[in-house]
C-alpha positions as CSV (number, residue, x, y, z in Angstrom):
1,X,-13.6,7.0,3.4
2,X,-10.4,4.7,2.6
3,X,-9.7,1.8,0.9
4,X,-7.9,-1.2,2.8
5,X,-5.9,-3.9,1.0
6,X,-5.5,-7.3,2.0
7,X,-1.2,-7.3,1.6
8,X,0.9,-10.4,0.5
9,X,4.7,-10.9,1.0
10,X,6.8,-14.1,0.4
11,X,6.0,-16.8,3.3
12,X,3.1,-14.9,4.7
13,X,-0.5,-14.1,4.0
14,X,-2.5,-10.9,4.7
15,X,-5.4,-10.2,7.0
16,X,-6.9,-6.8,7.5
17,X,-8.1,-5.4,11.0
18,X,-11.2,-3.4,10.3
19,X,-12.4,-0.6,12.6
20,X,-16.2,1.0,13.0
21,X,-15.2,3.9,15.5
22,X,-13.8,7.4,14.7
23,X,-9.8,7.9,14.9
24,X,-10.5,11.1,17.3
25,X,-13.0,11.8,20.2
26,X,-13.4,15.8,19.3
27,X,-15.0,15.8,15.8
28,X,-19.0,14.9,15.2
29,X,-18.9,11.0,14.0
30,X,-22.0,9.2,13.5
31,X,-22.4,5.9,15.9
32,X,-24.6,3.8,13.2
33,X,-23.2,0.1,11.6
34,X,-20.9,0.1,8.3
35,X,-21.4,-2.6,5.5
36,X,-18.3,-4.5,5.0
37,X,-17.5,-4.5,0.8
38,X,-14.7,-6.2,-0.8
39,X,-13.7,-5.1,-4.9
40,X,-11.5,-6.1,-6.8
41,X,-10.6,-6.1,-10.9
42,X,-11.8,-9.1,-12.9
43,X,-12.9,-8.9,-16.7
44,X,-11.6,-4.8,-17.1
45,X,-14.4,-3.9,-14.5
46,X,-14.6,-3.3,-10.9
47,X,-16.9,-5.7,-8.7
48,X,-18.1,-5.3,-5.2
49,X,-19.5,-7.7,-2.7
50,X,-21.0,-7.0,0.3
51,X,-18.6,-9.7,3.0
52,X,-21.5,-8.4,6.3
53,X,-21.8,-5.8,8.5
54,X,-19.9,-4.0,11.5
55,X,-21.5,-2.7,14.5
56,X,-20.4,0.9,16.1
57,X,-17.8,0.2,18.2
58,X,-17.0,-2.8,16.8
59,X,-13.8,-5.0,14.7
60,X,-13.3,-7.6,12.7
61,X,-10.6,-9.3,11.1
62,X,-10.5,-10.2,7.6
63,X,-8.0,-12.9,6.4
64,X,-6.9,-13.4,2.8
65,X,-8.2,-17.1,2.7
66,X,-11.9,-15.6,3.7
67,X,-11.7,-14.5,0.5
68,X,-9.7,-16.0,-1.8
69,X,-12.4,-18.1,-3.5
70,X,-14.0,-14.4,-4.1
71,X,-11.2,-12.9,-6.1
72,X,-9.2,-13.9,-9.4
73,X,-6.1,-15.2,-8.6
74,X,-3.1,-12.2,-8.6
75,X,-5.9,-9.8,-7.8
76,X,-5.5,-7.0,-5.3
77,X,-8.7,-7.8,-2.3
78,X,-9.5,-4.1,-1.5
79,X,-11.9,-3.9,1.7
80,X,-14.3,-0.9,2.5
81,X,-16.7,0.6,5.6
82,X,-19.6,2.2,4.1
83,X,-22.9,3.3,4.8
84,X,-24.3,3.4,1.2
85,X,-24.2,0.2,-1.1
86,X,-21.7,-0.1,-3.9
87,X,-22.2,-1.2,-7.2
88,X,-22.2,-4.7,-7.9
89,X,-19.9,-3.5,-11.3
90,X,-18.6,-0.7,-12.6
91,X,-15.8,1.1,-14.9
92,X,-14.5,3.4,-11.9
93,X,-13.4,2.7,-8.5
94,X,-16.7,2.7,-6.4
95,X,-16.8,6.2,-4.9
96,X,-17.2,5.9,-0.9
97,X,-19.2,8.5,0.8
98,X,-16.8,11.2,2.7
99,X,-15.2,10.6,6.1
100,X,-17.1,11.9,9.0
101,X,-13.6,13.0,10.4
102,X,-10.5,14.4,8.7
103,X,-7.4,14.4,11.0
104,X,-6.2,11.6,11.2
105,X,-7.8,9.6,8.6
106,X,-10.2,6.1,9.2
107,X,-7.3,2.9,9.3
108,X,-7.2,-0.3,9.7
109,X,-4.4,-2.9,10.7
110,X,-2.5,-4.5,7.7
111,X,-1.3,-7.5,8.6
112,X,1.3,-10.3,7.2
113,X,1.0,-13.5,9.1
114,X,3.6,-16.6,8.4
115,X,3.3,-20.1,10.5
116,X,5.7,-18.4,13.5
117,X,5.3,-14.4,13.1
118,X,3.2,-11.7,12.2
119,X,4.0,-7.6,11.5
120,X,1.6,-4.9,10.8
121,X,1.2,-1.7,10.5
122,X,-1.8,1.4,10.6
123,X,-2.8,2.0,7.1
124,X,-5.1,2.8,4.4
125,X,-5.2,3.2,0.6
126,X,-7.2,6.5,-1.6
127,X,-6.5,6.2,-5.5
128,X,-3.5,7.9,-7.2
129,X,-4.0,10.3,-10.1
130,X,-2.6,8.9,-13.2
131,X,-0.4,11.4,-13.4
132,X,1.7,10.7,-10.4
133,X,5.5,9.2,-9.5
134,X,7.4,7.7,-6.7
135,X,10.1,8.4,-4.9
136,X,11.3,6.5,-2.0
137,X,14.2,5.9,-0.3
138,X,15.3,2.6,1.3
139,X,17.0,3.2,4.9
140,X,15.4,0.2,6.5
141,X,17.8,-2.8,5.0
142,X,18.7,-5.3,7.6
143,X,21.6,-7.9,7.1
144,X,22.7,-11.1,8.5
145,X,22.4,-15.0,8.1
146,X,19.1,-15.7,6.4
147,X,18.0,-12.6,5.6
148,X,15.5,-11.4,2.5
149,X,14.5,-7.7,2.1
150,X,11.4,-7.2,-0.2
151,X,9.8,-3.6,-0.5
152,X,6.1,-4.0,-1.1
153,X,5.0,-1.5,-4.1
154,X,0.5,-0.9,-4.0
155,X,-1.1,1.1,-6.4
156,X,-5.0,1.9,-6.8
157,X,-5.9,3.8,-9.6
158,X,-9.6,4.7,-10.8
159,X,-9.8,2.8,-14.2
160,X,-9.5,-1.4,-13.9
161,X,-6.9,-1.9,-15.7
162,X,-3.5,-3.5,-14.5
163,X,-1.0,-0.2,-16.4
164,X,2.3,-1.6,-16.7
165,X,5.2,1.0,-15.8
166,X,9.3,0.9,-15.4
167,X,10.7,0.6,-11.5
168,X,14.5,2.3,-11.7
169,X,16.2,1.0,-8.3
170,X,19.5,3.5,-8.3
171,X,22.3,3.6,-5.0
172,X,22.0,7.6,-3.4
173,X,25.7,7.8,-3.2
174,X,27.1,6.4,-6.6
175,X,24.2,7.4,-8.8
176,X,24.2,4.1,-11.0
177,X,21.1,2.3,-12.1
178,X,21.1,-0.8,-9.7
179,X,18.0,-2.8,-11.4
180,X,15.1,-1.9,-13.9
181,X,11.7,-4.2,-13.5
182,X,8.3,-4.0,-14.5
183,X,5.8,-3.4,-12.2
184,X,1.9,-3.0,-12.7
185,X,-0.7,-1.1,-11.4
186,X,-3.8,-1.8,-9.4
187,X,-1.5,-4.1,-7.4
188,X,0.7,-5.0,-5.0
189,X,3.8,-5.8,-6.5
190,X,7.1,-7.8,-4.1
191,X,10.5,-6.6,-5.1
192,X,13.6,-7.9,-4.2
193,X,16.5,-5.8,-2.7
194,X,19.0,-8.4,-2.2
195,X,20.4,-9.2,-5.5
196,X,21.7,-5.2,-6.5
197,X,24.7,-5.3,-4.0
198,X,23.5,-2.7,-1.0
199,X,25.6,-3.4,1.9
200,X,24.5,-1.5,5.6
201,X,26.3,1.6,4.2
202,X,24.0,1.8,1.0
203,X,20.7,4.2,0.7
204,X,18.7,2.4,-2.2
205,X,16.9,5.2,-4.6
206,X,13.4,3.6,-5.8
207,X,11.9,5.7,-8.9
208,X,8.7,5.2,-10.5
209,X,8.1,8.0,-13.5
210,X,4.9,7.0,-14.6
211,X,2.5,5.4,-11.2
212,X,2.7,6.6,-7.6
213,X,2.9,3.6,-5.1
214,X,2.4,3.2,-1.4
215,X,6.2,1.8,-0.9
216,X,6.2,-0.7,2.3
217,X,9.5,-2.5,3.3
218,X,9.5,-6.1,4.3
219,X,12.0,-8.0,6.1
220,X,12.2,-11.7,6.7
221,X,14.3,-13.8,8.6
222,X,14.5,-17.9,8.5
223,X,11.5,-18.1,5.8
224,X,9.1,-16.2,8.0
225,X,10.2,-17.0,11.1
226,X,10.8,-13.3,12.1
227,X,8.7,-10.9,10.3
228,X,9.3,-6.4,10.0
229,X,7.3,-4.2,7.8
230,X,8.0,-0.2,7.9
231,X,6.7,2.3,5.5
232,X,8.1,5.1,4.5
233,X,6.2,8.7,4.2
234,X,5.6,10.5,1.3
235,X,8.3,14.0,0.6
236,X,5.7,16.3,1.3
237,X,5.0,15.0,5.0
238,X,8.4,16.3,6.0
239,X,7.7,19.9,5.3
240,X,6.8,22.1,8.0
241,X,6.0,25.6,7.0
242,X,5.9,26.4,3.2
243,X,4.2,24.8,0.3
244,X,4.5,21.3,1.1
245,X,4.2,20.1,-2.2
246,X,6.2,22.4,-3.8
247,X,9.2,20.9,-1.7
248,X,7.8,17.6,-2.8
249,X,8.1,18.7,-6.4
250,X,11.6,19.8,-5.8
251,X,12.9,16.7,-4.6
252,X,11.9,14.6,-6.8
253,X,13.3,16.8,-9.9
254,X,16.0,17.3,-8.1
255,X,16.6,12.8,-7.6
256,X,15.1,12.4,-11.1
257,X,17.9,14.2,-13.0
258,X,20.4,13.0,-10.5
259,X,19.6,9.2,-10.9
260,X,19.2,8.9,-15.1
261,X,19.7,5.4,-17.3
């Protein structure tokens, strides 16, 4: 099973729709109630509550301010359906028992909610190896009066610890190093795309060398008053026929030397 994050974005909160059905109707599932868990990093460790349980069949929608008097401040809220109990603290991610399915995997709704709008999207989170990267492009700008583009960066790693890494923002066509900032693991971390110069003809390059990130792209317009989020899919899920991740691979060595400081 999956990990689901509670997201955050400027002028919104998060709430998570969680689900206790299977994704498909044609592989064995078992029809029993999940225990809803909440972890999150405080202290170096990992802590777990149990927030209830979920009937089969049933969903339930979990909003940043149910538990924001759980979690330290600047933490990432990650939710969980599981049959066995987690640890109330330990020095790894709490391993969840398998998923009864495999194609597609067990989502939820990740939601951003302001006063006038709300967005989401289907999602879920599994951890990154440490050794991992990012490369993402940015096609989904949008311009006008009012405006702010964000792209939303979530990491989950094993160990509790908050890693600090370099983000390299680059523009596809010139090559040339755009904006550097420092990002951190075992978060979700809001980056701006509206102070580099990108105009509707630009393709933004975002690098990470050293973390791999879930990249989500968040749009605003009037202070929340229209809301968009759209993620982008990792290289890999673009290959057809072939080794997948050897095209993966490719790619990114291939953007990596292009786009250098």
């Amino acid at each position: 099973m999956s990990y689901y994050p509670i997201l955050k974005a400027p002028y919104c909160t998060g709430k998570t729709t969680l689900y206790n059905f299977p994704p498909n109707d044609w592989e064995g599932a078992r029809n029993d109630k999940k225990v809803i868990n909440l972890s999150y990093i405080d202290d170096g460790l990992w802590h777990s509550e149990e927030l209830g349980e979920l009937a089969h069949g049933d969903y339930q929608i979990i909003n940043y301010q149910d538990v924001k008097n759980l979690v330290p401040d600047n933490a990432l809220p990650l939710l969980s359906l599981t049959r066995n109990k987690l640890e109330k603290k330990s020095e790894e991610l709490p391993k969840l028992a398998h998923s009864e399915t495999n194609v597609p995997q067990y989502r939820s709704t990740l939601g951003l909610v302001s006063k006038d709008a709300s967005t989401s999207y289907q999602g879920e989170i599994n951890y990154f190896p440490l050794q991992a990267s990012l490369l993402t492009f940015a096609p989904f700008l949008q311009f006008g009066v009012n405006i702010e583009n964000y792209v939303l960066l979530i990491n989950l790693e094993k160990v509790p610890q908050n890693r600090l890494v370099e983000l390299e923002v680059y523009d596809a066509h010139s090559k040339l190093l755009r904006k550097t900032q420092t990002i951190h693991g075992n978060q979700i971390n809001i980056i701006s795309l509206d102070d580099m110069e990108f105009d509707n003809q630009s393709l933004p390059v975002i690098i990470c060398r050293d973390m791999a990130f879930i990249p989500l792209f968040f749009s605003c317009a009037d202070q929340g008053r229209f809301l968009s989020i759209e993620h982008t899919h990792p290289p890999a899920s673009m290959v057809v026929h072939g080794s997948r991740f050897s095209a993966q691979n490719y790619l990114k060595e291939y953007w990596f030397s292009q786009c250098k400081k």
